[in-house]
N, CA, C and O atoms as a Tinker XYZ file with bonds, in Angstrom:
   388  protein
     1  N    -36.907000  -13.177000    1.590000    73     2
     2  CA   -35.726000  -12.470000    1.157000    64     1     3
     3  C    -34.521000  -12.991000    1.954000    63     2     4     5
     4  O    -34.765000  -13.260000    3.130000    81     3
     5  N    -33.512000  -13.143000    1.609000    73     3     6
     6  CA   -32.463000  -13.787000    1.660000    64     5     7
     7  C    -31.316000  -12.677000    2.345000    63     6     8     9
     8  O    -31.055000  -11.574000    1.864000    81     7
     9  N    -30.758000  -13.219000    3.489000    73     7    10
    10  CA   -29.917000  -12.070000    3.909000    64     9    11
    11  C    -28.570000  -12.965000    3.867000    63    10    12    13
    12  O    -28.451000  -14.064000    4.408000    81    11
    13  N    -27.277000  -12.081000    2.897000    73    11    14
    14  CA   -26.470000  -12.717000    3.110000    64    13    15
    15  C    -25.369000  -12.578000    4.329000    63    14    16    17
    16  O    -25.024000  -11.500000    4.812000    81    15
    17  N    -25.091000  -13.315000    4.560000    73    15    18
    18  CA   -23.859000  -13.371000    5.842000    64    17    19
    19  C    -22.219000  -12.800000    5.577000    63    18    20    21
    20  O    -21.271000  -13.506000    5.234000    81    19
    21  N    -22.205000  -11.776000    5.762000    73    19    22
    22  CA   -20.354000  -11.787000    5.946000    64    21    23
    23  C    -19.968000  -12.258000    7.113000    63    22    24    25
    24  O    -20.548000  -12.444000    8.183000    81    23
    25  N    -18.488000  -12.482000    6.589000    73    23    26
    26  CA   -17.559000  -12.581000    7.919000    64    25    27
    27  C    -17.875000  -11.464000    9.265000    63    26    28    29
    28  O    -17.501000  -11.848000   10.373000    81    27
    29  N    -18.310000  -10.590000    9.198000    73    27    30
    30  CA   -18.182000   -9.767000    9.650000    64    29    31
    31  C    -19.130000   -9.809000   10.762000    63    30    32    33
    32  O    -18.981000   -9.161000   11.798000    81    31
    33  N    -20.321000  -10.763000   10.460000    73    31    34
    34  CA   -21.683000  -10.918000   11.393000    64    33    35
    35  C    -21.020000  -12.112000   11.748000    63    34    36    37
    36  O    -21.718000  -13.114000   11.595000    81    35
    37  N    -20.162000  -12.256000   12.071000    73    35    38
    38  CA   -19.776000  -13.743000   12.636000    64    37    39
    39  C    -19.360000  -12.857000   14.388000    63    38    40    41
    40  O    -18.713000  -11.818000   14.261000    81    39
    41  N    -19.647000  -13.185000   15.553000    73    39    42
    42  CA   -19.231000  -12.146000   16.346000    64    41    43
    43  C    -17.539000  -12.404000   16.991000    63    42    44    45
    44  O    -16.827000  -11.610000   17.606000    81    43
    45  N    -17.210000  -14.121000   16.485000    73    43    46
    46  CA   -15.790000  -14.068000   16.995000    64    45    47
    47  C    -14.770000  -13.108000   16.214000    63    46    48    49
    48  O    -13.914000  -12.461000   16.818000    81    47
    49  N    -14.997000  -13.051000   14.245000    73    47    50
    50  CA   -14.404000  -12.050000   13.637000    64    49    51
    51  C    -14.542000  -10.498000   14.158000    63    50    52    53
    52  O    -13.566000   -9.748000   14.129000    81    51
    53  N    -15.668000  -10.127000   14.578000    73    51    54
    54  CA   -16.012000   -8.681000   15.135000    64    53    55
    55  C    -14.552000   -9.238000   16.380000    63    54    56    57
    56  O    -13.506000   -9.547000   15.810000    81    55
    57  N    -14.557000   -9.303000   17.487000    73    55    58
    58  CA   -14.417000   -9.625000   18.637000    64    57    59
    59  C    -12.439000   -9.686000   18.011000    63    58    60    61
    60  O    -11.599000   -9.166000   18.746000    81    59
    61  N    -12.074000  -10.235000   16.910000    73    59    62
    62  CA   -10.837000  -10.434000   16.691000    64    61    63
    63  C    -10.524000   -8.988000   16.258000    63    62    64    65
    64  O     -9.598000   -8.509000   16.912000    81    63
    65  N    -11.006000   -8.237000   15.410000    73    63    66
    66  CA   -11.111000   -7.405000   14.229000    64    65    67
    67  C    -10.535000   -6.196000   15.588000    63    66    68    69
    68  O     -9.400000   -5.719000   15.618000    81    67
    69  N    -11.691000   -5.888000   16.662000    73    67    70
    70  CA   -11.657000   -4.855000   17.524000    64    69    71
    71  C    -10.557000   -4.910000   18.482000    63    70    72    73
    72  O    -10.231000   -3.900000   19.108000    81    71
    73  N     -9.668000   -6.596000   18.708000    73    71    74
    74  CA    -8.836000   -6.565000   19.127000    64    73    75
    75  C     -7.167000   -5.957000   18.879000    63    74    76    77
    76  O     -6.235000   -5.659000   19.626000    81    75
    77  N     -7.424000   -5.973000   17.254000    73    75    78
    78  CA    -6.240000   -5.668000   16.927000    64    77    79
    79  C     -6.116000   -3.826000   16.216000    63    78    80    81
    80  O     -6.377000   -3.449000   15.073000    81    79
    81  N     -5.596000   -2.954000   17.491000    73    79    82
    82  CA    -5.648000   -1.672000   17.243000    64    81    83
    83  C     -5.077000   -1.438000   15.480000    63    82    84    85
    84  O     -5.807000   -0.571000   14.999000    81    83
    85  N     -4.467000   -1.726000   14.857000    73    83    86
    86  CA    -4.150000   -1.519000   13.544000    64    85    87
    87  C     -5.089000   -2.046000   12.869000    63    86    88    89
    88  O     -5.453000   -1.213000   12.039000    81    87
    89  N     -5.786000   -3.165000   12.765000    73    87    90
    90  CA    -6.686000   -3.609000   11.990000    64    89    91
    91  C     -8.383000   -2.685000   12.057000    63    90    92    93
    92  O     -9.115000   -2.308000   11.143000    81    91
    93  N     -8.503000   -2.589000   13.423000    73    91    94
    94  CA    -9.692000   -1.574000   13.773000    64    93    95
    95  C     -9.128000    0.032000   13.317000    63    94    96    97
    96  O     -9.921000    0.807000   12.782000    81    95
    97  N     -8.288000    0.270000   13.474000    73    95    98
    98  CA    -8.318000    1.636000   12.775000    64    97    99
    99  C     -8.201000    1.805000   10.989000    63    98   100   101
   100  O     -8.571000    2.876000   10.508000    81    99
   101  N     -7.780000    0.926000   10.249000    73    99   102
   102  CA    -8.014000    0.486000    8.746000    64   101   103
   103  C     -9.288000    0.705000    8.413000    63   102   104   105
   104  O     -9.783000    1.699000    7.883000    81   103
   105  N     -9.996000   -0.715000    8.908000    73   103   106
   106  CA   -11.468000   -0.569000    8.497000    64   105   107
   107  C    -12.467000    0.573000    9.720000    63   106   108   109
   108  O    -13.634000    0.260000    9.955000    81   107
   109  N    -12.128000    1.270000   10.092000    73   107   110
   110  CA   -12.917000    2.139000   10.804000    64   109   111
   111  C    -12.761000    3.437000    9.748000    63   110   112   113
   112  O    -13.730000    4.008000    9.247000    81   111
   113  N    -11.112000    3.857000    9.462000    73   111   114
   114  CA   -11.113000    4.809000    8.505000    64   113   115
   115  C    -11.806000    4.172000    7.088000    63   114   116   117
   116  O    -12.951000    4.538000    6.823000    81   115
   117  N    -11.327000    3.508000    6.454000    73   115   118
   118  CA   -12.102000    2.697000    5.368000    64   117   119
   119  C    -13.896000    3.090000    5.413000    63   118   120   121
   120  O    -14.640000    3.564000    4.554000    81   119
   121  N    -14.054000    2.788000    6.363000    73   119   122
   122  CA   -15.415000    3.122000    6.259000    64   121   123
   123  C    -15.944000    4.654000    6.168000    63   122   124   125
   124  O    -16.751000    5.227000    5.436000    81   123
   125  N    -14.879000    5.164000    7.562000    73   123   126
   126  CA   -15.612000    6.888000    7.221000    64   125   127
   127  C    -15.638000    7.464000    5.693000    63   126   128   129
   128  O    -16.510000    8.095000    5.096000    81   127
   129  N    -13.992000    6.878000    5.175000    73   127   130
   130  CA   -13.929000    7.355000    4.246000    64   129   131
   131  C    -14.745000    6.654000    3.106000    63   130   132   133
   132  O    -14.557000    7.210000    2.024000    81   131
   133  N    -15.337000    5.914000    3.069000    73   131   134
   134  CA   -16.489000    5.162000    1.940000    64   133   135
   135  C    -17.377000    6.178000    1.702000    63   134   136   137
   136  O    -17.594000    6.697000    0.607000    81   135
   137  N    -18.132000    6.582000    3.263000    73   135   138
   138  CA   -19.072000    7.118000    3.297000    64   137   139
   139  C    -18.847000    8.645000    2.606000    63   138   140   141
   140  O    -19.530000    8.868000    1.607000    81   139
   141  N    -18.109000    9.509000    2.982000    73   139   142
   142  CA   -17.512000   10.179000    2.213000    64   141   143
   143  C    -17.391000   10.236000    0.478000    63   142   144   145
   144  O    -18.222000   10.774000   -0.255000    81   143
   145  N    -16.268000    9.611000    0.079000    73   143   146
   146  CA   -16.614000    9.178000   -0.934000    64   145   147
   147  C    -17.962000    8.997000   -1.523000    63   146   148   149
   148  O    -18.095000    9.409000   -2.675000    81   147
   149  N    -18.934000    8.483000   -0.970000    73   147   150
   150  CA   -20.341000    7.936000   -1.877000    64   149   151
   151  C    -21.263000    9.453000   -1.677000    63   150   152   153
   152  O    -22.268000    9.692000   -2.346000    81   151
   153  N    -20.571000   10.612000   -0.384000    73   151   154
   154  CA   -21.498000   11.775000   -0.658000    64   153   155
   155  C    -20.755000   12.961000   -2.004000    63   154   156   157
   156  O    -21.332000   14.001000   -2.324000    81   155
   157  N    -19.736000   12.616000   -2.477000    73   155   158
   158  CA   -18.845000   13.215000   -3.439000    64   157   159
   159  C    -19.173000   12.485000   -4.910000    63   158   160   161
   160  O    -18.936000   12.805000   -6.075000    81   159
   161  N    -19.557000   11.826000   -4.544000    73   159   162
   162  CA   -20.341000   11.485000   -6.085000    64   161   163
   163  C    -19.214000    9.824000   -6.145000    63   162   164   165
   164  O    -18.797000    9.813000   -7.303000    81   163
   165  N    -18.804000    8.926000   -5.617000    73   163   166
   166  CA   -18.136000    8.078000   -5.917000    64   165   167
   167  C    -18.444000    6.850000   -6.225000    63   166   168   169
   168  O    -18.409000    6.256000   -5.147000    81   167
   169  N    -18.797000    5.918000   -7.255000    73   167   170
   170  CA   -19.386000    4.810000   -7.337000    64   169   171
   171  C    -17.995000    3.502000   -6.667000    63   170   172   173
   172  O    -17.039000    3.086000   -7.322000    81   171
   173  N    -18.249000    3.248000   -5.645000    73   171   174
   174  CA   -17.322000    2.297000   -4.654000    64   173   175
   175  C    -16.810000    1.046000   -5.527000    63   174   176   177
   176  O    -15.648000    0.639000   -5.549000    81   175
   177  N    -18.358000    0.289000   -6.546000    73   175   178
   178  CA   -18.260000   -0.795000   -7.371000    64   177   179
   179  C    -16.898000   -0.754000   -8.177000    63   178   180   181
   180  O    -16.027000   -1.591000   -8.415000    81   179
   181  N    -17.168000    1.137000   -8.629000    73   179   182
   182  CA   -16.379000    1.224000  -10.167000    64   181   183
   183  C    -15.086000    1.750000   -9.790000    63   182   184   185
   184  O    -14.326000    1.933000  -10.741000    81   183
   185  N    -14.653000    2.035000   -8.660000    73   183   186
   186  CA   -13.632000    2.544000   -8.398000    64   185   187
   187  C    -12.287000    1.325000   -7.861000    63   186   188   189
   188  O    -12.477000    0.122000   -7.679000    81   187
   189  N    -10.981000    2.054000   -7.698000    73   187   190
   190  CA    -9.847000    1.373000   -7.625000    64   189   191
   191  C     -9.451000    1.724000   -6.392000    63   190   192   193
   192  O     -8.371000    2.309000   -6.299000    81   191
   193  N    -10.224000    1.449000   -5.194000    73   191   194
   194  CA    -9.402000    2.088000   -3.931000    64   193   195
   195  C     -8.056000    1.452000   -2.908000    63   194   196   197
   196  O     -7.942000    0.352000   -2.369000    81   195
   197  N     -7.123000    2.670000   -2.914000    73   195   198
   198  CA    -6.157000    2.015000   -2.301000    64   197   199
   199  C     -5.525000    2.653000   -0.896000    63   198   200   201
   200  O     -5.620000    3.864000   -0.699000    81   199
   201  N     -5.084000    2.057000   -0.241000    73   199   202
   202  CA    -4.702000    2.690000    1.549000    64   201   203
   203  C     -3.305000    2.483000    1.361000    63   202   204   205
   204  O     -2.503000    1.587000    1.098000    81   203
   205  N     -3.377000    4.020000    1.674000    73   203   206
   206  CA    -1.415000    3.765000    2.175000    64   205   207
   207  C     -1.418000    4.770000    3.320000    63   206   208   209
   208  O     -1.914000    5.897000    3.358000    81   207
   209  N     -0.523000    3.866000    4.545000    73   207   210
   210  CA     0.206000    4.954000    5.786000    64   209   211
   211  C      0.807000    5.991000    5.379000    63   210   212   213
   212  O      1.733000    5.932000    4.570000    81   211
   213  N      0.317000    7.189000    5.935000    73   211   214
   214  CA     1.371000    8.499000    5.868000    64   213   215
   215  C      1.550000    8.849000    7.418000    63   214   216   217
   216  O      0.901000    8.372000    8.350000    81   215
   217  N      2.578000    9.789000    7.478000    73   215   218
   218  CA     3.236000    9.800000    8.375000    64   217   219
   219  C      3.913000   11.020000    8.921000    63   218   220   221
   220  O      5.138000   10.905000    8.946000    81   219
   221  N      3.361000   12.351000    9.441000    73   219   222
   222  CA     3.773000   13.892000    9.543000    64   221   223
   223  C      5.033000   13.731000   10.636000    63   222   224   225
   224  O      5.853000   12.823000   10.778000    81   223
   225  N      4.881000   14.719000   11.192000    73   223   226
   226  CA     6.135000   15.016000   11.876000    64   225   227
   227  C      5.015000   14.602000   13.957000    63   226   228   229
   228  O      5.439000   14.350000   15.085000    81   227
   229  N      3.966000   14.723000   13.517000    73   227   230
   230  CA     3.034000   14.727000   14.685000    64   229   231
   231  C      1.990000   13.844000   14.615000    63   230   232   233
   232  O      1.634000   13.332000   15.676000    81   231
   233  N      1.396000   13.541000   13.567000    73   231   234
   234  CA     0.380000   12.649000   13.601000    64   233   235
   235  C      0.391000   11.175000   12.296000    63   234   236   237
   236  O      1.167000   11.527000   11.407000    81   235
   237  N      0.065000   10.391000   12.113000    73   235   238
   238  CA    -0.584000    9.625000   11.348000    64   237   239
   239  C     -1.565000    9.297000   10.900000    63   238   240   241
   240  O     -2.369000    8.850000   11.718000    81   239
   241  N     -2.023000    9.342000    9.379000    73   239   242
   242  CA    -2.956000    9.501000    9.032000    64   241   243
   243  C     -2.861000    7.773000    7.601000    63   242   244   245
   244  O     -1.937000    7.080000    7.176000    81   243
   245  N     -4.025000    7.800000    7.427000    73   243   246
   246  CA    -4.570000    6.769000    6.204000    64   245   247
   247  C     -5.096000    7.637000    4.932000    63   246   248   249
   248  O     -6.257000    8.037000    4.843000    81   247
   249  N     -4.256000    7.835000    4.125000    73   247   250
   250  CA    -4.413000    8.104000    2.848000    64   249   251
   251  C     -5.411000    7.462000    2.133000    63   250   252   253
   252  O     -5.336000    6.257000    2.370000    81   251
   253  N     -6.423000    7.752000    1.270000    73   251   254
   254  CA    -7.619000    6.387000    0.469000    64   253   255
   255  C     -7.637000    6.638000   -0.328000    63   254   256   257
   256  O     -8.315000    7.662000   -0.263000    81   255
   257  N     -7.345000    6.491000   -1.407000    73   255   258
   258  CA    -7.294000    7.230000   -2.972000    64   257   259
   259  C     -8.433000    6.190000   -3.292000    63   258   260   261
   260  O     -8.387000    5.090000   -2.741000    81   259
   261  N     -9.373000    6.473000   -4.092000    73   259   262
   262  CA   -10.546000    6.525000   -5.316000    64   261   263
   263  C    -10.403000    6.740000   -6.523000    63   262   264   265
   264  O    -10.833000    7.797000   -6.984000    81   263
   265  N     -9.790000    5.838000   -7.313000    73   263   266
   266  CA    -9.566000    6.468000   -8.800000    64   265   267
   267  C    -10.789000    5.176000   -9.358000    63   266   268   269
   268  O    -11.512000    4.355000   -8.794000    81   267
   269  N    -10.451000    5.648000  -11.002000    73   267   270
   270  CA   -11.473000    4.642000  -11.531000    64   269   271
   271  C    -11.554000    3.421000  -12.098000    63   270   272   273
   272  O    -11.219000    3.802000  -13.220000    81   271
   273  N    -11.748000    2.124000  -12.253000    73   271   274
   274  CA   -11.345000    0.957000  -12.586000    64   273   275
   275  C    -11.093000    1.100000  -13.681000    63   274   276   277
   276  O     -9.997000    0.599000  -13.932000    81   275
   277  N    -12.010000    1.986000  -15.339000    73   275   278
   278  CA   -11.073000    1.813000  -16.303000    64   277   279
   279  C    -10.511000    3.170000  -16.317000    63   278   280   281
   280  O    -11.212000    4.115000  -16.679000    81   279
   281  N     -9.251000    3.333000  -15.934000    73   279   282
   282  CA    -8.371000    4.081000  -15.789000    64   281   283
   283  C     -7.760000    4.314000  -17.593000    63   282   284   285
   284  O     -7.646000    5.398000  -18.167000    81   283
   285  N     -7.535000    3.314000  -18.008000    73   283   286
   286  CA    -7.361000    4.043000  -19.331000    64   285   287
   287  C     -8.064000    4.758000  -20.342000    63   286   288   289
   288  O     -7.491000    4.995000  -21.406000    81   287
   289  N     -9.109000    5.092000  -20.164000    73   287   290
   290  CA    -9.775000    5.754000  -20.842000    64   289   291
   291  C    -10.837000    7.101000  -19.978000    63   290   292   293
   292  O    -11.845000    7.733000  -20.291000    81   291
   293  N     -9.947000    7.051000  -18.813000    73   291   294
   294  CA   -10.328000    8.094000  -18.059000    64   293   295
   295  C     -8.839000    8.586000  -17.198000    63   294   296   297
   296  O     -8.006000    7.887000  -16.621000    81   295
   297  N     -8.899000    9.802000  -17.353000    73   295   298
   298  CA    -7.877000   10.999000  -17.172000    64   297   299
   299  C     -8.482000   11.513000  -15.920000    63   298   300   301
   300  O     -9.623000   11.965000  -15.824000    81   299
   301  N     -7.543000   11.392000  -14.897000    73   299   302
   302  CA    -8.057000   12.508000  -13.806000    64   301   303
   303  C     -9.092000   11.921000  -13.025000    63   302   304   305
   304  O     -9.496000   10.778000  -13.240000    81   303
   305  N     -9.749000   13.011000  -11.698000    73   303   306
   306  CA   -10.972000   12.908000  -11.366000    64   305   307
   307  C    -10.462000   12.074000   -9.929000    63   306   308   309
   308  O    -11.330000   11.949000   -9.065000    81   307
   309  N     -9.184000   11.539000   -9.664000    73   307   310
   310  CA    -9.646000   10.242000   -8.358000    64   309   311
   311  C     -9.643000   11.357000   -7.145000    63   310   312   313
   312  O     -9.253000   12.520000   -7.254000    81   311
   313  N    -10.159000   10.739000   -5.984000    73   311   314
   314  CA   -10.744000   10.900000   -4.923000    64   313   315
   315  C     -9.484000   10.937000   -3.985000    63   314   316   317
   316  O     -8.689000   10.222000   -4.595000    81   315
   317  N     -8.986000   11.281000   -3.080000    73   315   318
   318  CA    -7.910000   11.471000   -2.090000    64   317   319
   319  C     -8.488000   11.505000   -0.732000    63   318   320   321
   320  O     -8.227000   12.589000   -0.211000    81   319
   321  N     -8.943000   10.990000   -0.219000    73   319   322
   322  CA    -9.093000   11.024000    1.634000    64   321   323
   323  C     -8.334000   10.952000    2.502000    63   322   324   325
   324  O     -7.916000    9.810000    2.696000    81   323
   325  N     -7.815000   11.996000    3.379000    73   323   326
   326  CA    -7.030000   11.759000    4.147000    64   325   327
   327  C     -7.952000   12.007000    6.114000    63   326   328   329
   328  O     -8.511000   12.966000    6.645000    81   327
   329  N     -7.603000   10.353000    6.645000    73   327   330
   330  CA    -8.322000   10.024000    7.714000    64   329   331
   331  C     -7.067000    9.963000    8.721000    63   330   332   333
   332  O     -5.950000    9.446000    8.677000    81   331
   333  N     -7.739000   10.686000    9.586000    73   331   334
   334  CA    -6.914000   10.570000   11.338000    64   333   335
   335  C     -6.848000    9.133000   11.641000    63   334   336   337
   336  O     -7.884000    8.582000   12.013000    81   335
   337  N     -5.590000    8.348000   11.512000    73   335   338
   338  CA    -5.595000    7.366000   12.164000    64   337   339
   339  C     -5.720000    7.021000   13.447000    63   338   340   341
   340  O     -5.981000    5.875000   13.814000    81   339
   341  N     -5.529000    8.059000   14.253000    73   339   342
   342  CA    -5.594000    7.566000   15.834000    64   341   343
   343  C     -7.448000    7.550000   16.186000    63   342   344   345
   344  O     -7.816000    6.630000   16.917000    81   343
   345  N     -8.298000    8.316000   15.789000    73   343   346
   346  CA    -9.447000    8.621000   15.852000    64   345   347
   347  C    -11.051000    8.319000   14.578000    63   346   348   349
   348  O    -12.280000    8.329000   14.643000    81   347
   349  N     -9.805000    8.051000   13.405000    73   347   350
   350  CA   -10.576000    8.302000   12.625000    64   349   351
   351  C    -11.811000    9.490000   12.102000    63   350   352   353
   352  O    -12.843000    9.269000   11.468000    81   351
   353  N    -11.452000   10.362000   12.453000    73   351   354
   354  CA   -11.781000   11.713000   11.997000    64   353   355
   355  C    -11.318000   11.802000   10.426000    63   354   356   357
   356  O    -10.397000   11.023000   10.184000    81   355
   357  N    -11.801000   12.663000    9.189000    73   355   358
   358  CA   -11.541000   13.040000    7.652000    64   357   359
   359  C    -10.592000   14.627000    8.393000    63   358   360   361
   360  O    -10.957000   15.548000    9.123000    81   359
   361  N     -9.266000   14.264000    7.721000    73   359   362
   362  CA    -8.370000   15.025000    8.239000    64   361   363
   363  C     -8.884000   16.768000    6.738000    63   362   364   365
   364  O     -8.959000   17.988000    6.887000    81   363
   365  N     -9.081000   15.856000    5.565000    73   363   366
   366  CA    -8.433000   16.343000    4.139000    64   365   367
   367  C     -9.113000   15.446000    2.690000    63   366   368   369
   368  O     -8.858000   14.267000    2.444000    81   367
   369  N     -9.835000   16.168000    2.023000    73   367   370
   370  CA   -10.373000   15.707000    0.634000    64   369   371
   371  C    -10.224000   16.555000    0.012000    63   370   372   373
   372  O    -10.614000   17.723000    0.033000    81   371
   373  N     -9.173000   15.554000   -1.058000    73   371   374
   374  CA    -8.921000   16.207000   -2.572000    64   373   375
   375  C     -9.316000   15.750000   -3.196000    63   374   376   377
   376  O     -9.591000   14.559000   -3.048000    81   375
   377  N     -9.622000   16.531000   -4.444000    73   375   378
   378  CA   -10.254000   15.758000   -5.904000    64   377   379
   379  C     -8.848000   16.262000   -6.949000    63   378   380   381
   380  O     -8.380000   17.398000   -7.033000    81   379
   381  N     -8.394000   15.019000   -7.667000    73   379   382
   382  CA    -7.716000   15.217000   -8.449000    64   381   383
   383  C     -8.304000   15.826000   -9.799000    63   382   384   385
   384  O     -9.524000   15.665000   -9.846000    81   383
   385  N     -7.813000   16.437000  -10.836000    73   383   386
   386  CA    -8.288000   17.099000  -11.866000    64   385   387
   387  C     -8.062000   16.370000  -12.981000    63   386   388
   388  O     -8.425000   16.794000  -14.079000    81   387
């Protein structure tokens, strides 16, 4: 059986990735919030996920929206995660209607 390689098992990319505090907190939230997502019923393949910075009066957080790839023939339903950027903690999950 065949194991494929990401970038990611490369250990100088790990080693770059953990260096750069903005890039490690992306894919650290990214991930909590995957996992999340996939216990809410979310197929990751079929979905349209997108990250945007938000920004309170006190904290910063990573927004992850989950909607669905064919979006035109589906109404409603995307996924909203909102992750603690400093910690990566799930601040907030909405389901759109």
């Amino acid at each position: 059986m065949n194991k494929s390689i990401t970038v990611l098992d490369i250990p100088f990319v790990q080693q770059e990735v953990l260096k750069d505090p903005f890039v490690a907190s992306v894919a650290i939230s990214l991930s909590v919030a995957n996992k999340k997502a996939q216990e809410c019923g979310i197929d990751l393949k079929e979905s349209i996920i997108s990250i945007t910075q938000e920004n309170s009066a006190e904290e910063s957080f990573w927004r992850i929206n989950y909607g669905p790839k064919n979006f035109i023939n589906h109404r409603g339903g995307d996924l909203v995660i909102y992750v603690y950027q400093e910690d990566g903690r799930i601040y907030e999950v909405l389901r759109g209607q």
